[in-house]
C-alpha positions as a printed NumPy array, in Angstrom:
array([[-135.123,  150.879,  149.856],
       [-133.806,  148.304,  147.422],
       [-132.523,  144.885,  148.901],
       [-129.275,  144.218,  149.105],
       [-128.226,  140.313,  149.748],
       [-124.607,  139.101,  151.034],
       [-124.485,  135.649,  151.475],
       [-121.46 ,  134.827,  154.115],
       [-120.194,  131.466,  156.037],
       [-118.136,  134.08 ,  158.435],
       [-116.529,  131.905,  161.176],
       [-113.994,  134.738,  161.606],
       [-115.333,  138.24 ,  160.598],
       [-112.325,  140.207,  159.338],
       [-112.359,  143.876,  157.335],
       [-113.568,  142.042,  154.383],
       [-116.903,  141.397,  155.58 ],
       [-117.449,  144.656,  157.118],
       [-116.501,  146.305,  153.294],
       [-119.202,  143.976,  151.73 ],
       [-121.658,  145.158,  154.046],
       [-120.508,  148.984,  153.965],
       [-120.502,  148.984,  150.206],
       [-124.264,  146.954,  150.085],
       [-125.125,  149.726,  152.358],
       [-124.824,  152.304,  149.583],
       [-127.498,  150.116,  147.593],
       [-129.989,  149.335,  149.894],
       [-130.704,  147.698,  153.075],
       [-128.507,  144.266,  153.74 ],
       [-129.87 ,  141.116,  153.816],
       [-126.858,  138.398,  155.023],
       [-127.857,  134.783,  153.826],
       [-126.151,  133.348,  156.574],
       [-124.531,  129.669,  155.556],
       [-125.836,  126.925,  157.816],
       [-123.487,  124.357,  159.919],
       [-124.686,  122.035,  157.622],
       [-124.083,  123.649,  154.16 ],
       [-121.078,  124.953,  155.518],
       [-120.219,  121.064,  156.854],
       [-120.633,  119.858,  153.177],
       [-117.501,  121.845,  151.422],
       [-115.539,  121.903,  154.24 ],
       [-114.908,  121.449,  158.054],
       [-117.19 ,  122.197,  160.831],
       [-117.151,  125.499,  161.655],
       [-115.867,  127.122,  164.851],
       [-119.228,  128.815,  165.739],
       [-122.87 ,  127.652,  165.882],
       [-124.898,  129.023,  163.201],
       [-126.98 ,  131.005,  166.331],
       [-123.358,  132.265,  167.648],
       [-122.648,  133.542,  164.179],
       [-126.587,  135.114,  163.138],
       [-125.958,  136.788,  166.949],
       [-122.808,  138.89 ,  165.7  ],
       [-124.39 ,  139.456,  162.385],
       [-127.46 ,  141.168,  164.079],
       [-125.095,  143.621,  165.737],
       [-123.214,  144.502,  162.827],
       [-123.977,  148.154,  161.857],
       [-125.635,  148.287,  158.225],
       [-126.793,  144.618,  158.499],
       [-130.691,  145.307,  158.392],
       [-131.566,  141.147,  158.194],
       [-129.888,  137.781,  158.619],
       [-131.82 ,  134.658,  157.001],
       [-130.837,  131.233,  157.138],
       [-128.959,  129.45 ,  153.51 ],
       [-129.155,  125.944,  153.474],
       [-126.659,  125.139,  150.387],
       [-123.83 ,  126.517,  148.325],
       [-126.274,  127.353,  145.853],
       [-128.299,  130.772,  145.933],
       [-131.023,  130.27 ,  144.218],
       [-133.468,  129.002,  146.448],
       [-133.133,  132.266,  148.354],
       [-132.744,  134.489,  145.987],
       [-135.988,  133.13 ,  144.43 ],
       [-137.506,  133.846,  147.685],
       [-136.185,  137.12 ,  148.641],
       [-136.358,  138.707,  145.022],
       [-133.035,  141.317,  146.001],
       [-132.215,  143.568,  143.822],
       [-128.591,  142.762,  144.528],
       [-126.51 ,  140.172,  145.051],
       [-123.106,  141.721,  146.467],
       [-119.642,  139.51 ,  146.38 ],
       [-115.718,  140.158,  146.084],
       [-114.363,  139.716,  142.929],
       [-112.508,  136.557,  143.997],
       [-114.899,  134.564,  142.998],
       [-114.801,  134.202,  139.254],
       [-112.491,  131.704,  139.499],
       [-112.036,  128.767,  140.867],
       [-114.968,  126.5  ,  143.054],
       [-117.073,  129.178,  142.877],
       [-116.957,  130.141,  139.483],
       [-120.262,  127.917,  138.495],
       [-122.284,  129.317,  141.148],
       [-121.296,  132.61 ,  140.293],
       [-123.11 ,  132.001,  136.86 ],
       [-125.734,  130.168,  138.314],
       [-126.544,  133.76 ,  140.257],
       [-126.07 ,  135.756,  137.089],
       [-128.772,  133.834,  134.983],
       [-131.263,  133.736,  137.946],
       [-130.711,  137.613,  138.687],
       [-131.458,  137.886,  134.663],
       [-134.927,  136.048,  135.364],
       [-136.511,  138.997,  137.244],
       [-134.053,  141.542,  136.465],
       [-131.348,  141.604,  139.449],
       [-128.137,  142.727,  139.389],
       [-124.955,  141.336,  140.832],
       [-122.218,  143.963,  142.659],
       [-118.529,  143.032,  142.259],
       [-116.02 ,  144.566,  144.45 ],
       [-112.442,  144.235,  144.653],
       [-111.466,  141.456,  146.994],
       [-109.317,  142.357,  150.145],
       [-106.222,  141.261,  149.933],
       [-104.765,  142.412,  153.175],
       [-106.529,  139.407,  154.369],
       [-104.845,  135.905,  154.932],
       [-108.543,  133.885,  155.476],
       [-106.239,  130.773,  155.572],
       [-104.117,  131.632,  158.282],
       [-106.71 ,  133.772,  160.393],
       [-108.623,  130.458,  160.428],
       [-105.659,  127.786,  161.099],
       [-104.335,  130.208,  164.028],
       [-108.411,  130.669,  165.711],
       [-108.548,  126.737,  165.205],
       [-105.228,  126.018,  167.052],
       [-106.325,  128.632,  169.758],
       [-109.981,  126.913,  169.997],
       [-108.511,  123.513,  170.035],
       [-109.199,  122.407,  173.455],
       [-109.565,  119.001,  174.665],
       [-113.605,  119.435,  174.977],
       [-114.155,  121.035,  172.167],
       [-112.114,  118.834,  169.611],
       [-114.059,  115.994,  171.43 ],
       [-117.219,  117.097,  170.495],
       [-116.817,  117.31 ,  166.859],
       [-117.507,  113.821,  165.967],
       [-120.706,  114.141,  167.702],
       [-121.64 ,  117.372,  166.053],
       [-120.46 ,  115.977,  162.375],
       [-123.043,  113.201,  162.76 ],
       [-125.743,  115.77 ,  162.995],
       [-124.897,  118.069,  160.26 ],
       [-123.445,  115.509,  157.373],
       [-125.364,  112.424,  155.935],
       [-121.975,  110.724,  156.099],
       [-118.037,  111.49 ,  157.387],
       [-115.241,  110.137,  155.489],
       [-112.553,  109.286,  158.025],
       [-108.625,  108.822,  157.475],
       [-105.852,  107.04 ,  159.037],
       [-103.197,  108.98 ,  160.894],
       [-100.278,  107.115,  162.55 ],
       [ -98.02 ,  109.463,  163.784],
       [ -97.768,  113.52 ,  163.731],
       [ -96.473,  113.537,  159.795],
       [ -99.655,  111.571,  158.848],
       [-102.409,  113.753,  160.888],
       [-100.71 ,  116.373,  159.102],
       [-101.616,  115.57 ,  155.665],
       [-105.332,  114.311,  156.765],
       [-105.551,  117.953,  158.318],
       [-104.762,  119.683,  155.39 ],
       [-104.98 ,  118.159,  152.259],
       [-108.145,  118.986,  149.99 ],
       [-109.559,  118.37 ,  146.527],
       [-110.961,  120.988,  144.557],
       [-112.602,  120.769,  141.139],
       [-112.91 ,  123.824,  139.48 ],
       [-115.543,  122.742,  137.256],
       [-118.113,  120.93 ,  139.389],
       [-117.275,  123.555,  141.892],
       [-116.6  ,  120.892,  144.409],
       [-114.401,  121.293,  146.946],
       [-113.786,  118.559,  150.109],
       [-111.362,  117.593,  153.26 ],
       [-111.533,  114.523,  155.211],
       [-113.48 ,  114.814,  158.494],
       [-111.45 ,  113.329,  161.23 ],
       [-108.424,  110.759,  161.868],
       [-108.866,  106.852,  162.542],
       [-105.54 ,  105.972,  164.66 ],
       [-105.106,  102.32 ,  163.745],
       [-103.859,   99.335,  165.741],
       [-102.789,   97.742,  163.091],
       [-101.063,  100.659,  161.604],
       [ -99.873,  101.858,  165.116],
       [ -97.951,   98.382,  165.69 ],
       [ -96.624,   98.186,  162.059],
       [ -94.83 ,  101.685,  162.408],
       [ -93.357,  100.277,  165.262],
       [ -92.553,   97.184,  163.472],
       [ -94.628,   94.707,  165.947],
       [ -97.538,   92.16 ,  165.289],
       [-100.79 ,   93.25 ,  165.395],
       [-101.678,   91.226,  168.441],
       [-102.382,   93.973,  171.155],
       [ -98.877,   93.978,  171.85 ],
       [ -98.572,   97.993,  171.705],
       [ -99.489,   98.62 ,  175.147],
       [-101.802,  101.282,  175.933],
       [ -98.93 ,  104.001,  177.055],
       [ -97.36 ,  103.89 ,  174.094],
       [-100.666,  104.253,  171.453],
       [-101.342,  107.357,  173.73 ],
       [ -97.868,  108.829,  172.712],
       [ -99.076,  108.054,  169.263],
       [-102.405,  109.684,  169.92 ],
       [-100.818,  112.638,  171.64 ],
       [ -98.346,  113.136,  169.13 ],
       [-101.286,  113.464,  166.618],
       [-103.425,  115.912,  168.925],
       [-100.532,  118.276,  169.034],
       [-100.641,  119.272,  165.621],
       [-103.435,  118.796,  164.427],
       [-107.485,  119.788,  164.939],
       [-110.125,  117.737,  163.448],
       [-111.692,  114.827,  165.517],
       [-109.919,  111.55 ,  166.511],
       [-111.874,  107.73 ,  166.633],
       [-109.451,  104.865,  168.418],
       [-108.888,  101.346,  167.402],
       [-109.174,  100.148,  170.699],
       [-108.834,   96.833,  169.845],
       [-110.633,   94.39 ,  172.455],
       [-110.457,   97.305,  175.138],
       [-108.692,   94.735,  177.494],
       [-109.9  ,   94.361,  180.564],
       [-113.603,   95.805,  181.71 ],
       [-111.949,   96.698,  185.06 ],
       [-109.204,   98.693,  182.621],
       [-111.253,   99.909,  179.964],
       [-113.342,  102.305,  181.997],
       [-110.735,  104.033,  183.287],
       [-109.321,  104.268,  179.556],
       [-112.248,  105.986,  178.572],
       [-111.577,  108.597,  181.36 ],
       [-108.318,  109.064,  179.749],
       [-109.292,  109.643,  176.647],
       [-111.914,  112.062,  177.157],
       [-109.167,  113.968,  178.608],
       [-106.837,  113.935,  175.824],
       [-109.955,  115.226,  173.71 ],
       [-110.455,  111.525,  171.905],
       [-113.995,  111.768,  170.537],
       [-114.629,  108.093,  170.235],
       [-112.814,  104.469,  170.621],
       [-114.197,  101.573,  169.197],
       [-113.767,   97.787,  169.989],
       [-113.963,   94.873,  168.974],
       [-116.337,   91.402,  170.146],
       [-112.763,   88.899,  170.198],
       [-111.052,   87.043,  173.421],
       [-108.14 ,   85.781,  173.252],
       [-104.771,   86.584,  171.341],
       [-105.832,   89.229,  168.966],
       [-106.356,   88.186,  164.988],
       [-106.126,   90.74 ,  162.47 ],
       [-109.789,   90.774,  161.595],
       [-108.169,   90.755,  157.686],
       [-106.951,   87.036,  158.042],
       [-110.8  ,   85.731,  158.076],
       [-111.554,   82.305,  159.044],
       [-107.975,   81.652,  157.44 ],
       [-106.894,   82.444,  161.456],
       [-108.906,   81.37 ,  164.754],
       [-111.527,   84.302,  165.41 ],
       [-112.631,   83.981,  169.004],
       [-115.526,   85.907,  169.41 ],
       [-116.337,   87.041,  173.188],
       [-119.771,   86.322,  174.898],
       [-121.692,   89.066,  173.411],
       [-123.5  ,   89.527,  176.883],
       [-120.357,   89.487,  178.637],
       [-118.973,   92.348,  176.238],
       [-121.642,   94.336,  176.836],
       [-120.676,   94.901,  179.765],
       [-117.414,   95.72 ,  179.09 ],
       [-119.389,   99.006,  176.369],
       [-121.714,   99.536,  179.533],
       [-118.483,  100.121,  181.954],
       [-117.235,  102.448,  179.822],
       [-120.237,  104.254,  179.744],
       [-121.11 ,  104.113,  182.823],
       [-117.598,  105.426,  183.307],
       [-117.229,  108.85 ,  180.935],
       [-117.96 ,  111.781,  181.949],
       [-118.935,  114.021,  179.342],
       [-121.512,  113.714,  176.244],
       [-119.67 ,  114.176,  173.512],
       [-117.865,  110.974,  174.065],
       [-118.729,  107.953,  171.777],
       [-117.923,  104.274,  172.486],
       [-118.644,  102.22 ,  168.971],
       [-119.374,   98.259,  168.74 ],
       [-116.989,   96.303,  166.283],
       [-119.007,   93.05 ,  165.284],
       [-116.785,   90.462,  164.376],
       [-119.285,   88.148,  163.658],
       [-119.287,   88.186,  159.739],
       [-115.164,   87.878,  160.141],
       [-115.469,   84.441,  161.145],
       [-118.287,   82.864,  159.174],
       [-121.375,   83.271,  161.785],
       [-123.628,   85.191,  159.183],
       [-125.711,   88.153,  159.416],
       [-128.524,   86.718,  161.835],
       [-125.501,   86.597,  164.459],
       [-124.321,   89.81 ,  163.844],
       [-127.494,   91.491,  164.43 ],
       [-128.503,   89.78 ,  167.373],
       [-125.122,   90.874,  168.486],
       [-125.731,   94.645,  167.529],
       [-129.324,   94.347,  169.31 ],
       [-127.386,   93.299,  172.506],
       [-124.653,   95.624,  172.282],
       [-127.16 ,   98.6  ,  171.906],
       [-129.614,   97.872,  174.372],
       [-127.634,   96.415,  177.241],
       [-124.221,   97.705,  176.751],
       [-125.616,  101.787,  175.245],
       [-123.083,  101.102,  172.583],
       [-123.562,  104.602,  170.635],
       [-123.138,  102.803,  167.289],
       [-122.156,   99.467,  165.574],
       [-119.206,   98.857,  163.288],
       [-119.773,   96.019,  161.206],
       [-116.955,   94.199,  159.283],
       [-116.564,   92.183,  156.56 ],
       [-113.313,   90.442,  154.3  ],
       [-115.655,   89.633,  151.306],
       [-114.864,   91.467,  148.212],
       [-118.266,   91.962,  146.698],
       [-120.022,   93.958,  149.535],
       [-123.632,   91.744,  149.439],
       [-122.854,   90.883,  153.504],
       [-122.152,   94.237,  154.573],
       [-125.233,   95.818,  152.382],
       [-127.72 ,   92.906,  153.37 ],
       [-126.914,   93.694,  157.256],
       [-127.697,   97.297,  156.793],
       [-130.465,   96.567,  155.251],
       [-131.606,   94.53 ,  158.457],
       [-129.869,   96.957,  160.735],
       [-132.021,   99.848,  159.654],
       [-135.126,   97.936,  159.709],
       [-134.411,   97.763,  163.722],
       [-132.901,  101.723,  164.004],
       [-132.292,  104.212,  161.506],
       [-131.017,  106.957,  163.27 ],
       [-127.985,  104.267,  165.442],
       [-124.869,  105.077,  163.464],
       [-122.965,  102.555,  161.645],
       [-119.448,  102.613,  161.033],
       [-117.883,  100.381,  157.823],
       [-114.327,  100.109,  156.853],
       [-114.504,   99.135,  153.201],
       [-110.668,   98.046,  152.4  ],
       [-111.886,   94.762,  150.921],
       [-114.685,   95.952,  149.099],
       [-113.426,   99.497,  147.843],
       [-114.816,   99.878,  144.842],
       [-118.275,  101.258,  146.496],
       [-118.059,  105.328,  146.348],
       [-118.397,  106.886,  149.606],
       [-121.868,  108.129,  148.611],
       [-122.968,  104.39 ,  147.753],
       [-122.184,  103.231,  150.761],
       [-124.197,  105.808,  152.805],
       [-127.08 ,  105.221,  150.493],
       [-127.126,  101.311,  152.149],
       [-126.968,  102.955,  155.714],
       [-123.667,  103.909,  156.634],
       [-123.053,  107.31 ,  158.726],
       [-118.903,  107.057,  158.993],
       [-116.908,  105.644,  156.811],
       [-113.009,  104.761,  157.651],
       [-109.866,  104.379,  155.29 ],
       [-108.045,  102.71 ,  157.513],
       [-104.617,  101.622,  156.229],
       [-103.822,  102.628,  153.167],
       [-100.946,  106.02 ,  154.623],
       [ -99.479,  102.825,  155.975],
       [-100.018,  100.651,  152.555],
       [ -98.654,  103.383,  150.342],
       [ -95.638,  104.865,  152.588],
       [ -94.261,  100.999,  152.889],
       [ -93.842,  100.52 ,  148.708],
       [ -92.14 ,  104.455,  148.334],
       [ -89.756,  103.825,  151.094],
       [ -88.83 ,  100.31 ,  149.757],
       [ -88.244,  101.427,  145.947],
       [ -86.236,  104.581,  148.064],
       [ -84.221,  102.025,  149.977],
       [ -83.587,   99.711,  146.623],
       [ -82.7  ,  102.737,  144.849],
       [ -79.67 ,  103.316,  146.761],
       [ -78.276,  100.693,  147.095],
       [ -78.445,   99.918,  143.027],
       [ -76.979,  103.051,  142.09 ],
       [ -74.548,  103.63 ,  144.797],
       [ -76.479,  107.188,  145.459],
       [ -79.42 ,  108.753,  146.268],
       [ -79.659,  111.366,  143.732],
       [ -82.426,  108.652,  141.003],
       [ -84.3  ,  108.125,  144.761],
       [ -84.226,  111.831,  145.202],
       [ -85.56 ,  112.56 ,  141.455],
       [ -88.371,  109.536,  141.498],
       [ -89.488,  108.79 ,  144.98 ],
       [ -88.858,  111.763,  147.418],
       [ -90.728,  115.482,  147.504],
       [ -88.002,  117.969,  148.141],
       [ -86.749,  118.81 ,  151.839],
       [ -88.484,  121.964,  151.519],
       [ -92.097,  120.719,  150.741],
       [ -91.147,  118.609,  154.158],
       [ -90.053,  121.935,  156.094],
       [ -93.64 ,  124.02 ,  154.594],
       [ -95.35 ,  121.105,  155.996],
       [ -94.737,  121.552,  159.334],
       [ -96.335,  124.284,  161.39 ],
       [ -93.347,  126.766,  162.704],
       [ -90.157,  125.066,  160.546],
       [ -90.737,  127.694,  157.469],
       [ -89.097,  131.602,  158.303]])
């Protein structure tokens, strides 16, 4: 029999799998490259079902004669391995993303003589909304807090996003690049809700003056409409008496990590530098505050991150990783944020350097907003496993709603505000899940 291969990512399997697979069948047996969690991680979010869950199903699907693990986007390692003598796909393909890896497969087929099998795509099939409507279902409070956890193992880095109210997780859930022509195609992998941002919405000082009730409206508010996985600002975590019972809470809510941050005393905004008093706490003494809240969860999946302040207010890097050492090995701190105000990066890419000499696997968080002009993929080439943009919904919503706000009052109307600053009301409506008949 001739070999038939079908590569699939198949979170959902709908009636246009089962025609790719009836319609390989007529050519030969069926081979299903199965996408791993971690190629399938690398265009776009996790998926809903383990890799194993996923080969399972595949196993029992009649005309499926083999499932084999692929590792990338890209066929050709397989293909180069398997030899088929077909590579089956829908026609949907030959544009967009996919469009260069469709001619990557043509030219390799040509190298030993293998043919590719278009078929018309099924178009009785809404892939979008069969996936956002399983995702809703799935979205429980243990398994939402378990993604972070699970994104650390499959991607060499996550690129995180600040949401500060339900509006704002809805645009980190959903918006996406695509270019066509690299065939690239990414999200953003979770949601940092922001003290600072949290207390400027609300038009208070960032001084831990939002009590904790109120930032879990925020939080909750966020959860409700969205999926992907949440990390705190949880400023100095108060109390170590409170804090462990906050981490119970939040592993309720489905939270999958908070971190805090090595000050006493009236909170500084860590942006302010040595230009404002930066206390910084015993570092034994708020270890124990990270080892509370340990000791305190009670599931896995649920990560409590050190924020070294120690660079903020001119100690240097030999205090900061002393302070990471401590946090780590007498607190169980999962992973360190380090932070920095200096513009040109050296301090933040020296105490990686120095970091991973002690651990390379401990994750490090950075939140580059004073030294953004290092790529994403730079910055996990120093070390770093998350990386947070943590302001700027915040930064750009403040300068459209001011020009908005101007705009009106110079002209007397809002139809110039309407035409230069504002989407239409029915871009708003579409937004939100339910509003559109």
């Amino acid at each position: 029999m001739a070999k038939v291969y079908a590569a699939m990512s198949a979170d959902i399997i709908h009636n246009g799998h089962i025609n790719i697979i009836r319609e390989g069948a007529k050519y030969g047996d069926v081979m299903i490259g199965l996408l791993t969690d971690e190629a399938i991680a690398s265009y776009k979010r996790l998926p809903m079902l383990s890799y194993k869950e996923r080969e399972a199903i595949f196993k029992e699907i009649k005309g499926v004669s083999e499932v084999v693990p692929q590792t990338t986007l890209d066929y050709t390692e397989n293909i180069l391995k398997y030899k088929p003598d077909y590579i089956i796909h829908g026609d949907d393909w030959r544009n967009g993303v996919q469009k260069n890896i469709r001619a990557k497969i043509i030219e390799t087929l040509a190298s030993y003589g293998g043919k590719l099998i278009e078929i018309p795509y099924t178009n009785d099939v809404n892939c979008t909304a069969l996936e956002r409507n399983t995702r809703e279902l799935l979205n429980t409070p243990d398994n939402r807090r378990a993604k972070l956890r699970r994104l650390l193992e499959l991607k060499p880095y996550i690129n995180i996003m600040e949401a500060s109210n339900g509006l704002s997780g809805l645009i980190v859930e959903n918006t996406k690049y695509e270019n066509e022509d690299q065939g690239v195609s990414r999200e953003f992998d979770g949601m940092w809700v922001s003290s600072l941002c949290d207390s400027s919405f609300k038009g208070k000082p960032d001084i831990e003056l939002v009590d904790l009730t109120s930032r879990l409206n925020t939080i909750e508010e966020i959860l409700e409409v969205t999926t992907k996985p949440i990390i705190l600002d949880g400023d100095t975590g108060g109390k170590t008496e409170h804090f462990a019972y906050n981490v119970r809470t939040l592993e309720r809510l489905g939270v999958s990590a908070i971190i805090i941050e090595d000050k006493t005393g009236l909170k500084q905004n860590s942006l302010f530098g040595t230009d404002a008093k930066q206390v910084l706490d015993d570092p034994h003494e708020f270890a124990k505050k990270i080892k509370a809240g340990k000791v305190a969860q009670l599931t896995r999946e649920f990560l409590i991150f050190a924020r070294i302040e120690a660079l903020i207010a001119g100690y240097g890097i030999d205090e900061a990783i002393m302070r990471a050492k401590i946090y780590i090995e007498e607190g169980g701190a999962d992973g360190i944020m380090i932070h920095s105000k200096e513009k040109d990066g050296s301090e933040i890419k020296e105490f990686l350097r120095r970091f991973r000499e002690y651990s390379r696997d401990i994750p490090v968080i950075l939140v580059p907003t004073s030294y953004n002009q290092f790529t994403e993929e730079e910055l996990c080439e120093w070390g770093a496993n998350i990386i947070i943009h943590a302001n700027h919904m915040l930064r750009s919503a403040y300068p459209a709603m001011l020009k908005t706000a101007q705009s009106v009052l110079e002209h007397h109307r809002s139809l110039e505000a309407s035409k230069d600053y504002c989407i239409s009301i029915k871009d708003v409506l579409e937004l939100i899940p339910g509003t559109k008949q």
